[in-house]
Every structure is written in structure tokens, then in C-alpha cells.
Backbone of each chain as ProteinMPNN parsed JSONL, in Angstrom:
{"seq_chain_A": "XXXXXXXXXXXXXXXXXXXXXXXXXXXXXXXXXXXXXXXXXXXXXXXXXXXXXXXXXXXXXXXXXXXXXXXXXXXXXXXXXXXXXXXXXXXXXXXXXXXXXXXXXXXXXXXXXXXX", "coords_chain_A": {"N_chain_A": [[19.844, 116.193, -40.019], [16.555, 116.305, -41.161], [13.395, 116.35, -38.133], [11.251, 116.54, -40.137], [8.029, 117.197, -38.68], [4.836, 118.114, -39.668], [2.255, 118.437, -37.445], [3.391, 118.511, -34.991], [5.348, 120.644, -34.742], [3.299, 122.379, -35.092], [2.202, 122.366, -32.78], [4.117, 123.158, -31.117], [4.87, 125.476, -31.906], [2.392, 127.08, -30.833], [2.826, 127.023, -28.324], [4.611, 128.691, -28.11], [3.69, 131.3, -28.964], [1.612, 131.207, -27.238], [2.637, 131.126, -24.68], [4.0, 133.734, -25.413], [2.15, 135.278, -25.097], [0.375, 135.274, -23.259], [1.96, 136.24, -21.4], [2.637, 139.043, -21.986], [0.039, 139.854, -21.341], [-0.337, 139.628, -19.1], [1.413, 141.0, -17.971], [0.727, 143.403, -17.915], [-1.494, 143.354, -17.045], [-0.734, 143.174, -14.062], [-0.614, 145.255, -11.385], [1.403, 146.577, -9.928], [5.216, 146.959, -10.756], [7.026, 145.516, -9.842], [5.474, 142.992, -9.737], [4.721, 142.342, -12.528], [7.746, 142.173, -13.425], [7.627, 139.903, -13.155], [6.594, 138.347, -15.378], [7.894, 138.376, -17.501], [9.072, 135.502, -17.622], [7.645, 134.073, -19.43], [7.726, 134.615, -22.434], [10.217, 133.434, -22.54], [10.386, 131.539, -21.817], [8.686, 130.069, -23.647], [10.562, 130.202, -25.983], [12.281, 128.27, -25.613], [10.5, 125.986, -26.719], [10.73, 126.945, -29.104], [13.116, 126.303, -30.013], [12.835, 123.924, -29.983], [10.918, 123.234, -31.925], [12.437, 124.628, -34.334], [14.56, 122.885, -34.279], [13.094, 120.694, -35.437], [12.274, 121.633, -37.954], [14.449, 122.618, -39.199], [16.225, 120.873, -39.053], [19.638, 119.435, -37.196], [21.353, 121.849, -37.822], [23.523, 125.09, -38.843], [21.835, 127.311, -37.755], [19.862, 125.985, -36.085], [21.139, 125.624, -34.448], [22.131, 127.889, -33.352], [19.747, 129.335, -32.697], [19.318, 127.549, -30.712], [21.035, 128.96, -28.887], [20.209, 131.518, -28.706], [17.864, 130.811, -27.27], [19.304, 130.131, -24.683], [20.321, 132.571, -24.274], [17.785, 133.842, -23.926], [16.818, 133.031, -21.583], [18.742, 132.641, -19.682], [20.202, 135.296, -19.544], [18.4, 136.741, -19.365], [16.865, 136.263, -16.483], [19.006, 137.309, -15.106], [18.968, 140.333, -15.83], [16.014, 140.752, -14.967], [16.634, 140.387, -12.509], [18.365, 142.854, -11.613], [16.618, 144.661, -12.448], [14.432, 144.235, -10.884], [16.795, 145.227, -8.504], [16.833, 147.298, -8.983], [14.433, 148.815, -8.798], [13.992, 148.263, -6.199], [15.622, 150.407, -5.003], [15.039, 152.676, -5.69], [12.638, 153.017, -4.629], [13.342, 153.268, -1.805], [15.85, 153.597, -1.141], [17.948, 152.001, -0.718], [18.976, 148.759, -1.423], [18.73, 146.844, 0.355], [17.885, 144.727, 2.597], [15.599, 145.032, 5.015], [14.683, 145.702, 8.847], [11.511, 143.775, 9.575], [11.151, 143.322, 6.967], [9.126, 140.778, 5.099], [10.662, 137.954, 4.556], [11.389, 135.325, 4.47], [14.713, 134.228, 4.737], [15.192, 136.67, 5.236], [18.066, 137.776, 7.774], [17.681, 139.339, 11.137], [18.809, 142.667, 10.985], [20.47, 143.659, 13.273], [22.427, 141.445, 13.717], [24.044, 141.787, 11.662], [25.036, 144.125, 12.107], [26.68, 144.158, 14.16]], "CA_chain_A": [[18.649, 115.455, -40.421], [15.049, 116.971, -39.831], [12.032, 114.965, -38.154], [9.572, 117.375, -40.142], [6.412, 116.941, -38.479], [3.668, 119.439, -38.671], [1.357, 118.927, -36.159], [4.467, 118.494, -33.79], [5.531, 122.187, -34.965], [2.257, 123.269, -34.909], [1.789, 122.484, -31.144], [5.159, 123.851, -30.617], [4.29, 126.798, -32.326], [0.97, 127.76, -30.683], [3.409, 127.201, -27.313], [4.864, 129.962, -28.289], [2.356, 131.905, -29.092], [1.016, 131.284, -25.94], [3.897, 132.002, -24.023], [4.045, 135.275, -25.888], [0.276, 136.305, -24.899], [0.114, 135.025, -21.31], [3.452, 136.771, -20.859], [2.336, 140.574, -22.163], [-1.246, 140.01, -20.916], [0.03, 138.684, -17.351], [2.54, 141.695, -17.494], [-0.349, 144.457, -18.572], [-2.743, 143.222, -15.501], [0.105, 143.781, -12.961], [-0.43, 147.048, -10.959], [3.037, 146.925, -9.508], [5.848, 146.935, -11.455], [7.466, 144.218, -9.815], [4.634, 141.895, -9.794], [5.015, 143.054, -13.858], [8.492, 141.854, -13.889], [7.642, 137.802, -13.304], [6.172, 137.744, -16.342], [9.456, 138.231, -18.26], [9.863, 134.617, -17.958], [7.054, 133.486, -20.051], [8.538, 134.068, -23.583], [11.353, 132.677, -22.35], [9.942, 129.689, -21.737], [7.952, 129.929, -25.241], [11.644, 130.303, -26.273], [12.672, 127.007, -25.69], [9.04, 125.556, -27.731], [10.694, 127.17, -30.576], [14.291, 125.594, -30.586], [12.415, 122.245, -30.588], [10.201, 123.304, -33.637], [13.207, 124.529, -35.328], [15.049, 121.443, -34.905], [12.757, 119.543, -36.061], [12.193, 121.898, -39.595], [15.387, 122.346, -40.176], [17.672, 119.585, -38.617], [20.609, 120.315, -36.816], [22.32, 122.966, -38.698], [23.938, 126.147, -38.171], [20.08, 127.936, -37.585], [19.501, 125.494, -34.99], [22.352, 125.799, -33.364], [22.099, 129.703, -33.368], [18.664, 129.308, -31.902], [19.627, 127.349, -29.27], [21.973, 130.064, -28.316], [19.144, 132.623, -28.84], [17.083, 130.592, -25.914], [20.23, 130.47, -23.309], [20.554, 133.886, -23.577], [16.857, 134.928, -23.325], [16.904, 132.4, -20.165], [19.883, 132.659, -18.968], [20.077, 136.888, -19.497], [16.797, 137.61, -18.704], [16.754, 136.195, -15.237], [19.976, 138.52, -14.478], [17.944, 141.173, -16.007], [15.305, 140.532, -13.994], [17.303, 140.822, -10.542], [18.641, 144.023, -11.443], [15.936, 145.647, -12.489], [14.119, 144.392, -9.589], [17.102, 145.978, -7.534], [16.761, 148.58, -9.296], [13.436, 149.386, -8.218], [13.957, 148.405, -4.323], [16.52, 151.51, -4.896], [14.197, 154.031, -5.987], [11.646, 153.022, -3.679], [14.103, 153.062, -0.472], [16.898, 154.756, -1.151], [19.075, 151.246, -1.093], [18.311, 147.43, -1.566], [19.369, 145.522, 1.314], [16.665, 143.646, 3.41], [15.086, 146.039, 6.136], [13.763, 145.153, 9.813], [10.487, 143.848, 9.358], [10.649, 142.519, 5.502], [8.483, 139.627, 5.384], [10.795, 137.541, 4.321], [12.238, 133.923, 5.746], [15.602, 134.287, 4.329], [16.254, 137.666, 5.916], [18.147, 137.913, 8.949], [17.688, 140.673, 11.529], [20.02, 143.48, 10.739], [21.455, 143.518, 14.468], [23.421, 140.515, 13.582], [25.007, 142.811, 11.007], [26.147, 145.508, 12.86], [27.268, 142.849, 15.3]], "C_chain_A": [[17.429, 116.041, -39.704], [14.198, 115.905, -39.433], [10.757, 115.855, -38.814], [8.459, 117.109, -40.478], [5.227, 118.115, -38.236], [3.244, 119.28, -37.851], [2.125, 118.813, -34.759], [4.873, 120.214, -33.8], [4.479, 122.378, -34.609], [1.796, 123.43, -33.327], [3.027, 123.396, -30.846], [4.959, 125.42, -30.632], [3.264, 127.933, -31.422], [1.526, 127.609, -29.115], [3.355, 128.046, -26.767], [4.296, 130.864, -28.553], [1.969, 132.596, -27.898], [1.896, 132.133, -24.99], [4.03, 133.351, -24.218], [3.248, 136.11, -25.483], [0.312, 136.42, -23.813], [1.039, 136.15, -20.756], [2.773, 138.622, -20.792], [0.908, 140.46, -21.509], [-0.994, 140.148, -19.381], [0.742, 139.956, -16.859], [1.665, 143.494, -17.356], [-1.176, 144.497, -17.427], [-1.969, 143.628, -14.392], [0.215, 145.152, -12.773], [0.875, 147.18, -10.286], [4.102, 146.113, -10.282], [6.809, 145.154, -11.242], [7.087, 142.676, -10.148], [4.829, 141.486, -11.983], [6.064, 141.953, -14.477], [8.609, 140.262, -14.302], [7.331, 137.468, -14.624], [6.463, 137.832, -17.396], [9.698, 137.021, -18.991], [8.91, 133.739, -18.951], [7.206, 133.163, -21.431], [9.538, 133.673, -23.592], [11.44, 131.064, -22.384], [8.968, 129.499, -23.502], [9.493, 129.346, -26.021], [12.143, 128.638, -26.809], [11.716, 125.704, -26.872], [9.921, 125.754, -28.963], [12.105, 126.368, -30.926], [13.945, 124.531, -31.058], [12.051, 122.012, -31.743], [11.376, 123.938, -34.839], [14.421, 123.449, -35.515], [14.991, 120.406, -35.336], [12.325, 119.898, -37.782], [13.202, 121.731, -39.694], [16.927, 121.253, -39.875], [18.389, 120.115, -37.482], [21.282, 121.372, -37.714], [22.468, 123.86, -37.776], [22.781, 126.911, -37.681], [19.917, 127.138, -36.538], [20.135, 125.433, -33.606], [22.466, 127.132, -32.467], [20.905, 129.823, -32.288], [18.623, 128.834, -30.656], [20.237, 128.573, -28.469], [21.241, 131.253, -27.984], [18.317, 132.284, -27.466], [17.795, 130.783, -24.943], [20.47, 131.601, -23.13], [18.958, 134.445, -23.287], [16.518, 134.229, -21.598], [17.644, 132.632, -19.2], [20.254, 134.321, -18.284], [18.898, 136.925, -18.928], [16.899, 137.32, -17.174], [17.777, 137.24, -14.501], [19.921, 139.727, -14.546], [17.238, 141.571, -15.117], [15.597, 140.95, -12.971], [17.578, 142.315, -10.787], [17.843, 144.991, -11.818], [14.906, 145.603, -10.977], [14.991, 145.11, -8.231], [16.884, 147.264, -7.622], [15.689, 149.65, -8.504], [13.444, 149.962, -6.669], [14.539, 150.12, -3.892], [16.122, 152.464, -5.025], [13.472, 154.262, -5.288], [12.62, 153.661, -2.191], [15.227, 153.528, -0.191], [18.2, 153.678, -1.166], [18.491, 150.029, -0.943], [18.364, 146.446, -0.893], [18.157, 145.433, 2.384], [16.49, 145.002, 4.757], [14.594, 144.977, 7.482], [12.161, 145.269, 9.694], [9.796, 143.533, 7.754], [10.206, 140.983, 5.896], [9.114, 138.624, 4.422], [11.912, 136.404, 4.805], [13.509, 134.155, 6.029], [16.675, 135.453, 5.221], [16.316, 137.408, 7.596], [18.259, 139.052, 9.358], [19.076, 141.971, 11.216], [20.828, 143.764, 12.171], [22.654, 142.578, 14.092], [23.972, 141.324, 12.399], [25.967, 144.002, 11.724], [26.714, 144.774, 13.949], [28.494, 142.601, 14.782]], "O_chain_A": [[17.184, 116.242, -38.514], [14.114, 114.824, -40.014], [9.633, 115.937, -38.319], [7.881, 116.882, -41.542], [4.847, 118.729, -37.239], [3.699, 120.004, -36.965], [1.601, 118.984, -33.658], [4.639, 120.904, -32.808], [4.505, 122.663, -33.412], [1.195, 124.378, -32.821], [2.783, 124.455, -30.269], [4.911, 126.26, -29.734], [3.343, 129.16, -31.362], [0.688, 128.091, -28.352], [2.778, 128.449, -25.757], [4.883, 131.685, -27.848], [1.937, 133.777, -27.552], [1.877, 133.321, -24.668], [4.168, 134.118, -23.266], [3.379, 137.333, -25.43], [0.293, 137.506, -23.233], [0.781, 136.827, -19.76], [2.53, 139.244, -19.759], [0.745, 141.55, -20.96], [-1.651, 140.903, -18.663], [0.801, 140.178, -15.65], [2.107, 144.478, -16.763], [-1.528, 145.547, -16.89], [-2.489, 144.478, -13.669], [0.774, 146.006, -13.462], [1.269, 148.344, -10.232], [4.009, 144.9, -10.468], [7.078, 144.206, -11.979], [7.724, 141.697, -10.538], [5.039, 140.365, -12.447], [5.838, 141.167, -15.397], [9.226, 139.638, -15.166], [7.724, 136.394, -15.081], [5.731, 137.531, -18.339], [10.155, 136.909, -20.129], [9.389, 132.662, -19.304], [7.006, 132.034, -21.877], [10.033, 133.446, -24.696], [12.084, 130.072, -22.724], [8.928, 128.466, -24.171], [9.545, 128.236, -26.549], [12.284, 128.104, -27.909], [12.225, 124.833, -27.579], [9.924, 124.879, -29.829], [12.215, 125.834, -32.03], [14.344, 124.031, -32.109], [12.425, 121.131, -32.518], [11.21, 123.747, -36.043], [15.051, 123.216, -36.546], [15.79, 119.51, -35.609], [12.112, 119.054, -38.653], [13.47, 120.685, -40.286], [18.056, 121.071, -40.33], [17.956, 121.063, -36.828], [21.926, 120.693, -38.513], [22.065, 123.898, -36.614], [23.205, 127.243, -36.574], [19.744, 127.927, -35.609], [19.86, 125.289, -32.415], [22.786, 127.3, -31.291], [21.084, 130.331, -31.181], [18.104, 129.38, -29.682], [19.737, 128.982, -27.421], [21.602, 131.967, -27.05], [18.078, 133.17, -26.646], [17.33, 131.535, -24.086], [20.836, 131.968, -22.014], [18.819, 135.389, -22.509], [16.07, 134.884, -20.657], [17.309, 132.808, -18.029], [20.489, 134.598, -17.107], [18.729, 137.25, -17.754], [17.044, 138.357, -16.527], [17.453, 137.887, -13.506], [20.515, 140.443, -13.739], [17.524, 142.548, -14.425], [14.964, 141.842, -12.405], [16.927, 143.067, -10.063], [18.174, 146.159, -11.616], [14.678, 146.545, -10.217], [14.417, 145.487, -7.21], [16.768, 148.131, -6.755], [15.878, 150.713, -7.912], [13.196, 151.03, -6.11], [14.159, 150.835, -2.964], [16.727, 153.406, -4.513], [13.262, 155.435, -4.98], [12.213, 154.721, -1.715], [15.582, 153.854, 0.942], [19.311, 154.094, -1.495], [17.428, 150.04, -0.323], [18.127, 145.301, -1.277], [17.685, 146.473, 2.844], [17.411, 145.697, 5.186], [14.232, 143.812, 7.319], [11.542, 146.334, 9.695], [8.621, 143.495, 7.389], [10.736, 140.229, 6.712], [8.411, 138.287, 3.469], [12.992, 136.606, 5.361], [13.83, 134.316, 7.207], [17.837, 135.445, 5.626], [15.442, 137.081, 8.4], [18.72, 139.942, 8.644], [20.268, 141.703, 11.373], [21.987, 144.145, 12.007], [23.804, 143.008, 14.185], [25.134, 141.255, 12.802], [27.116, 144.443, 11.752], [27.432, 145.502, 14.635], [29.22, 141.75, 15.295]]}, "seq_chain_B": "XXXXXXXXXXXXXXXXXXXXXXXXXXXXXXXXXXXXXXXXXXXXXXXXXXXXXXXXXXXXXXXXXXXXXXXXXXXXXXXXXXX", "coords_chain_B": {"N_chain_B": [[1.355, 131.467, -47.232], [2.981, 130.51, -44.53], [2.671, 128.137, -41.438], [4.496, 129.204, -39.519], [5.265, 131.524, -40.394], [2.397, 132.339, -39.543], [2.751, 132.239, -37.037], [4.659, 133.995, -36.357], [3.216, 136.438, -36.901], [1.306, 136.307, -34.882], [2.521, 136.631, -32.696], [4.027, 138.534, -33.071], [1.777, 140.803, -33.055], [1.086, 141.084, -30.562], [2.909, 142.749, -29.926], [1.789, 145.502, -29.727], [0.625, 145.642, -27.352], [2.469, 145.287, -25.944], [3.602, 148.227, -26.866], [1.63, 150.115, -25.681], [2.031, 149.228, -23.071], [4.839, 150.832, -23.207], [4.608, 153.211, -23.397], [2.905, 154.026, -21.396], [2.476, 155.35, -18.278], [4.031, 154.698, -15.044], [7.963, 155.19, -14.526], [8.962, 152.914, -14.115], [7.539, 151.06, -14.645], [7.11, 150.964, -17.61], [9.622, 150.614, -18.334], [9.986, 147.824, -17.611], [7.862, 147.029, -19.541], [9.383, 147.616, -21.969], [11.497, 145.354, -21.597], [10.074, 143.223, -22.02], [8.945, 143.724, -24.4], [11.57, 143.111, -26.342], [12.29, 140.965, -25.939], [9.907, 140.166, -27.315], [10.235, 140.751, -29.737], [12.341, 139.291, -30.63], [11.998, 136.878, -30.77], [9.574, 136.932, -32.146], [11.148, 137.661, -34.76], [12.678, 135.197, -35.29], [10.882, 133.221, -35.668], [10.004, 134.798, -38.205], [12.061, 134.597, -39.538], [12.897, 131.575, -40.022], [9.851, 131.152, -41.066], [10.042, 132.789, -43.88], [12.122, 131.076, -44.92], [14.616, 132.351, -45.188], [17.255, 131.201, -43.554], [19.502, 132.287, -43.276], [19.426, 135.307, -41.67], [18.679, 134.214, -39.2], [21.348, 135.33, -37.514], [20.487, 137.993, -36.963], [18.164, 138.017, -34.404], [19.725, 136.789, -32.956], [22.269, 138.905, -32.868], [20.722, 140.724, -31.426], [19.335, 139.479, -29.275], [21.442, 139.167, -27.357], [23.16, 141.622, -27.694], [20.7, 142.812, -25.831], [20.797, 142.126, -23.306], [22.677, 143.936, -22.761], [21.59, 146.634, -23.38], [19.337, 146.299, -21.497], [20.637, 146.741, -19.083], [21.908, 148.823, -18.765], [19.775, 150.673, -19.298], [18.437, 150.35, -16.984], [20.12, 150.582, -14.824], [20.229, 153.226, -15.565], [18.075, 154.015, -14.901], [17.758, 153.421, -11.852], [19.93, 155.151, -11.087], [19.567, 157.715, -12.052], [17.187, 158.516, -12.657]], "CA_chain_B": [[1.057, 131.92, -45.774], [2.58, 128.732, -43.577], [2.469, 128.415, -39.938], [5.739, 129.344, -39.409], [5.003, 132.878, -40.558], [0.888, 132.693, -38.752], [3.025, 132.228, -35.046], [4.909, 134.832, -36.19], [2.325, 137.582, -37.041], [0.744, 136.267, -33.956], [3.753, 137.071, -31.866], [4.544, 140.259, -33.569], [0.964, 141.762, -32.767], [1.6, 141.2, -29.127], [4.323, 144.403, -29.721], [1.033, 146.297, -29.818], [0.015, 145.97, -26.231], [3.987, 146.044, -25.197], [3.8, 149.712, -27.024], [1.008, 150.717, -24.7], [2.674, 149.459, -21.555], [5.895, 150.82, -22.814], [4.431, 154.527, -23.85], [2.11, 155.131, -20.56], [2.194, 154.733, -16.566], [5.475, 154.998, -14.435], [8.921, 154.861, -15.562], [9.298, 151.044, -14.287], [6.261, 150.032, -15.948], [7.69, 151.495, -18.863], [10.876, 149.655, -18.599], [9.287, 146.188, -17.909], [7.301, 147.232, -20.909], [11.131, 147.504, -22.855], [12.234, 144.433, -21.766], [9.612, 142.311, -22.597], [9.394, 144.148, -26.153], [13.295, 143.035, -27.073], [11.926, 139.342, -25.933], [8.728, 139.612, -28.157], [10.955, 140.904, -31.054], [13.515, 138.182, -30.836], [11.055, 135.783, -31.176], [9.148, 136.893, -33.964], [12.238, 137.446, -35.634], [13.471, 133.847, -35.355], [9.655, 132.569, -36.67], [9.866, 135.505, -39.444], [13.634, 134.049, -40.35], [12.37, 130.312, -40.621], [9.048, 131.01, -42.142], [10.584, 133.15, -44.87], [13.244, 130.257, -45.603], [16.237, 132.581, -45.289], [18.025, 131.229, -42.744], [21.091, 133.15, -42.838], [19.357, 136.191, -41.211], [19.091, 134.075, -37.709], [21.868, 135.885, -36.366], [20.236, 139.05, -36.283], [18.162, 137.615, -33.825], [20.663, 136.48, -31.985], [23.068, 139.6, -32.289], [19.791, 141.37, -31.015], [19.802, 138.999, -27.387], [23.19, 139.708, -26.649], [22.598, 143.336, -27.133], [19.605, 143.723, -25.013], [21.361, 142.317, -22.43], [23.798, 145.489, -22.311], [21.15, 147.833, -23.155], [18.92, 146.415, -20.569], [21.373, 146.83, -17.912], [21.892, 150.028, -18.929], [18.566, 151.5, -18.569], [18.302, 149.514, -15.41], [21.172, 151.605, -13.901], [19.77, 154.692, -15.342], [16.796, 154.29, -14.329], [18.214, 153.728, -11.137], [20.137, 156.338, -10.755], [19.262, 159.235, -12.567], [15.598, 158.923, -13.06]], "C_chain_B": [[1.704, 130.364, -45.005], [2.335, 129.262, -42.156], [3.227, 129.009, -39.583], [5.042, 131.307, -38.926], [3.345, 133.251, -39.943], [1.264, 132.976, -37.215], [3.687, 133.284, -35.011], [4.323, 136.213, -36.23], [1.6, 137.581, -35.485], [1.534, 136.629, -32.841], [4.066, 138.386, -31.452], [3.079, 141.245, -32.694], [0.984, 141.722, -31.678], [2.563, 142.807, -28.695], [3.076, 145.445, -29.582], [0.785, 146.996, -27.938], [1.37, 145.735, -25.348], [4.131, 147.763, -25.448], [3.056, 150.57, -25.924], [1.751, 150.412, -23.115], [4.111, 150.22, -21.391], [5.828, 152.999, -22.922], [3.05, 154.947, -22.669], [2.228, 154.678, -19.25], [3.977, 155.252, -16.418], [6.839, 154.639, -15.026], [9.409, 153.007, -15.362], [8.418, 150.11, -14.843], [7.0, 150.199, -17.298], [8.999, 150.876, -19.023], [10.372, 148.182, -18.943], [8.869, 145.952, -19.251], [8.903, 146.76, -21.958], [11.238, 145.923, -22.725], [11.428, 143.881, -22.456], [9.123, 142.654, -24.456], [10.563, 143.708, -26.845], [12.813, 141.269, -26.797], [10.914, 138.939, -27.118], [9.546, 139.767, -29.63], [12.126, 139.469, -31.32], [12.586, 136.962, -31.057], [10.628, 135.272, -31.857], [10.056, 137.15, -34.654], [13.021, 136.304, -36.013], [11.936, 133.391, -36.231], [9.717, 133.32, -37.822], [11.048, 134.556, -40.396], [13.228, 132.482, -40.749], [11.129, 130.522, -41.388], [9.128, 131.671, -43.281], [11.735, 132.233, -45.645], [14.525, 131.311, -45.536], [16.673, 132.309, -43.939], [19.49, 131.806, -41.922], [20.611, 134.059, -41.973], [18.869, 135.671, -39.583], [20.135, 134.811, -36.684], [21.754, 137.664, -36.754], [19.171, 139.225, -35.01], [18.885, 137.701, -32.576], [21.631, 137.531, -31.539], [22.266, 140.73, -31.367], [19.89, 140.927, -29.302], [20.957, 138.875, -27.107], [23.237, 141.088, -26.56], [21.604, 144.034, -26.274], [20.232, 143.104, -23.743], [22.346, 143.465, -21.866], [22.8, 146.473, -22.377], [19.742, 147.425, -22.29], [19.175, 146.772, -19.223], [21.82, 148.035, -17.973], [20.781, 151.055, -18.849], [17.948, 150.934, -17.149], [19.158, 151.003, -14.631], [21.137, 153.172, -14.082], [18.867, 155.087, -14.682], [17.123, 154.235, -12.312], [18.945, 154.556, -10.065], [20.366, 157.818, -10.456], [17.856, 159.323, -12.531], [14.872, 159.104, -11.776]], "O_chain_B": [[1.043, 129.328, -44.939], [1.951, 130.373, -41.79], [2.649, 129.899, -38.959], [4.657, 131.927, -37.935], [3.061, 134.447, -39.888], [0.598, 133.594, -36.384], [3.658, 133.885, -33.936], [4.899, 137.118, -35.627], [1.351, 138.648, -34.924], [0.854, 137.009, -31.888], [4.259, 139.039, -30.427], [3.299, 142.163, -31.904], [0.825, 142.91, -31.397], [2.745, 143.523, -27.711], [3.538, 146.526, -29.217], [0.775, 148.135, -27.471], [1.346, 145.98, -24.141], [4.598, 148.518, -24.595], [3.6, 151.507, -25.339], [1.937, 151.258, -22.24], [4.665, 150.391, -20.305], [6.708, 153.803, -22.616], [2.304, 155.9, -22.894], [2.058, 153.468, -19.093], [4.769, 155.822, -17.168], [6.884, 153.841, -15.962], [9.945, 152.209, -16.132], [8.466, 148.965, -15.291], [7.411, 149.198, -17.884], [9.327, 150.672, -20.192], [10.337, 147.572, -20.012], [9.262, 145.053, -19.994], [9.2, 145.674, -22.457], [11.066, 145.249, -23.74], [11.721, 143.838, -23.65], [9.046, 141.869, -25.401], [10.573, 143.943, -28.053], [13.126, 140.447, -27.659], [10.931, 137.878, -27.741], [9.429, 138.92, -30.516], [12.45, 138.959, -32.392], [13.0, 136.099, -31.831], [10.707, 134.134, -32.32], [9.732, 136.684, -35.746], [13.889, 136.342, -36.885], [12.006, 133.255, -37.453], [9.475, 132.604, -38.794], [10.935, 134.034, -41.505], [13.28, 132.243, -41.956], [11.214, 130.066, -42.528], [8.247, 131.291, -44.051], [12.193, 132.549, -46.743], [15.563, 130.805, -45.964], [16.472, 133.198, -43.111], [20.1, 131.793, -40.853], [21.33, 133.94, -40.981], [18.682, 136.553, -38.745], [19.969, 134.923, -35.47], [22.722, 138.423, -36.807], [19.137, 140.339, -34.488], [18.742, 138.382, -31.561], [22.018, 137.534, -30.37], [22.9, 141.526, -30.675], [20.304, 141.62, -28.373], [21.182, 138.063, -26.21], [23.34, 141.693, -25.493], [21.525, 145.231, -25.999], [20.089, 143.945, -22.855], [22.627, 143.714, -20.694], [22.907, 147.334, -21.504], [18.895, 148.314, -22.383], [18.333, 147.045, -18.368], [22.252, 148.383, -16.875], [20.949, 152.171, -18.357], [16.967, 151.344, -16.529], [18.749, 152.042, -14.111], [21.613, 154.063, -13.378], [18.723, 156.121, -14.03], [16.612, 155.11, -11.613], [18.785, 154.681, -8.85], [20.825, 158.594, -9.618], [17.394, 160.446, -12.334], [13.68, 159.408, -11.778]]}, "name": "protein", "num_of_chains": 2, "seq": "XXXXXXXXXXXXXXXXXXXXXXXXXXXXXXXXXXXXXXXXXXXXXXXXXXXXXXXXXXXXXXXXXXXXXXXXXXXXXXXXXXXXXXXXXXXXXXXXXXXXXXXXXXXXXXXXXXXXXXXXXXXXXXXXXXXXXXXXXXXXXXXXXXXXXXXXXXXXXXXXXXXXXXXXXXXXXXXXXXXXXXXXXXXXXXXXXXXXXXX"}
């Protein structure tokens, strides 16, 4: 059963859209690649805009169903994407990807306690 | 013309200024560029497939994000370690 409402699509729609623009615009302004990569997740998130607007043209059906499936993987994939291309990078830059003395970051602990 | 098919033209021309990030600058710009091209295509291909009414052709779409997951991870690891 559909609820089809235009101006409910039509916001949904212009979500996506959005999502789509912000995303390549956001990804176009980034001078480093990484900074680049965040903005992956923006049609992803459009993504989701569109399952809603197609479950409300065409009901549940098999198409809606499909679509759903179409968002968990650009969500779900993309973020695992994401990591590995970001390792990817660390790897080219550095020669390997594991946290250095002196990364500014909370998480890492000193590498002494490794070789420890 | 419905909406359907206006979010999708509007979508699609977005691939314009993915071509430029994906055809100039370093090779990880140029990847980023990739990915987010296989996202903008899957997109407008789901608004093309509903605002055309054929619904059957949703799962090319779909067999499309399952494949760019392998051939993203694959130029990941080339790029990685050959390039």
C-alpha cells in the first residue's frame, strides 16, 4: 500500500539532491584527500531520503525492498570503503598505517607499551 | 517531465564535477573522485528507474552497490600497493 504524497516526496527528493551536491561540492573544496574522503557519507545519507520517497510512491513492494538494500549497502559498504582507503593512504604516505609517536591522537597509546 | 526524473537529472549532473575531480590532481583525489561517482550513479539510477515507471530495472542499481564494493577495494589495494 502507497501513502502517495507529493510534497512529502518532493522534500524527500530535494534531500537527496542535496545530499548529492553538498557531498561532491564538500569533496571538490577538500585540499587533502582525506579531508575529501568524509564527504563520501553525504549521498549516503541522501540514500536513505530516497528509500522513504520510494516507499511512499510505490508501497512496499519488491522495488522498495531492493532499495532498501541499495541504502545498507551504500551505508553500510561505504564506511568500510572509507577505512581502507583511508588506510590506504596512511600507507603511501608512511610506508605503514599503525599510529606513530607523536600522532595527535587520544586513542593512541605510546608505542613503548608495544614493544613492551 | 515529473519530479522523480527532475532529482534525477539533478543528481546525474553532479557526475560532471565528479569527472573533473576524478580526471585531474593526485591519484587519491582521483580515487575519492571514483568512489563518490559509483554513489552518485546509484542514485540517479534508482530516481531514473522510479521516474521512468519501470521498476524491474532496480536491480541494476543494486547489482551496481555490491559491485563497487569489490571494485572499490580493489583499487584501494592497488592504489596502495602498486601505485
Amino acid at each position: 500500500m502507497s501513502i502517495h504524497h507529493p510534497i512529502t516526496e518532493a522534500i524527500l527528493l530535494v534531500i537527496v539532491v542535496l545530499g548529492a551536491w553538498t557531498g561532491v561540492i564538500g569533496m571538490l573544496r577538500m585540499k587533502e584527500p582525506t579531508q575529501a574522503l568524509h564527504y563520501l557519507a553525504l549521498p549516503a545519507v541522501g540514500g536513505v531520503a530516497l528509500v522513504i520517497a520510494v516507499f511512499a510512491e510505490t508501497g512496499a513492494g519488491q522495488a522498495s525492498f531492493k532499495t532498501l538494500a541499495i541504502a545498507f549497502m551504500m551505508l553500510a559498504v561505504n564506511s568500510v570503503v572509507a577505512h581502507a582507503t583511508a588506510r590506504a593512504f596512511r600507507g603511501r604516505d608512511i610506508g605503514h598505517w599503525q599510529p606513530r609517536d607523536g600522532d595527535h591522537f587520544e586513542f593512541v597509546r605510546d608505542t613503548k607499551e608495544f614493544e613492551e | 517531465m515529473n519530479i522523480w526524473l527532475l532529482a534525477a537529472c539533478a543528481v546525474a549532473s553532479s557526475l560532471v564535477l565528479c569527472a573533473f575531480m576524478c580526471l585531474r590532481g593526485t591519484p587519491e583525489r582521483r580515487l575519492v573522485g571514483l568512489e563518490m561517482t559509483g554513489l552518485i550513479v546509484i542514485l540517479s539510477m534508482v530516481l531514473f528507474t522510479v521516474g521512468m515507471g519501470r521498476l524491474i530495472l532496480i536491480d541494476l542499481p543494486l547489482t551496481l552497490a555490491i559491485l563497487s564494493f569489490g571494485g572499490g577495494l580493489v583499487f584501494v589495494r592497488f592504489l596502495g600497493k602498486y601505485l
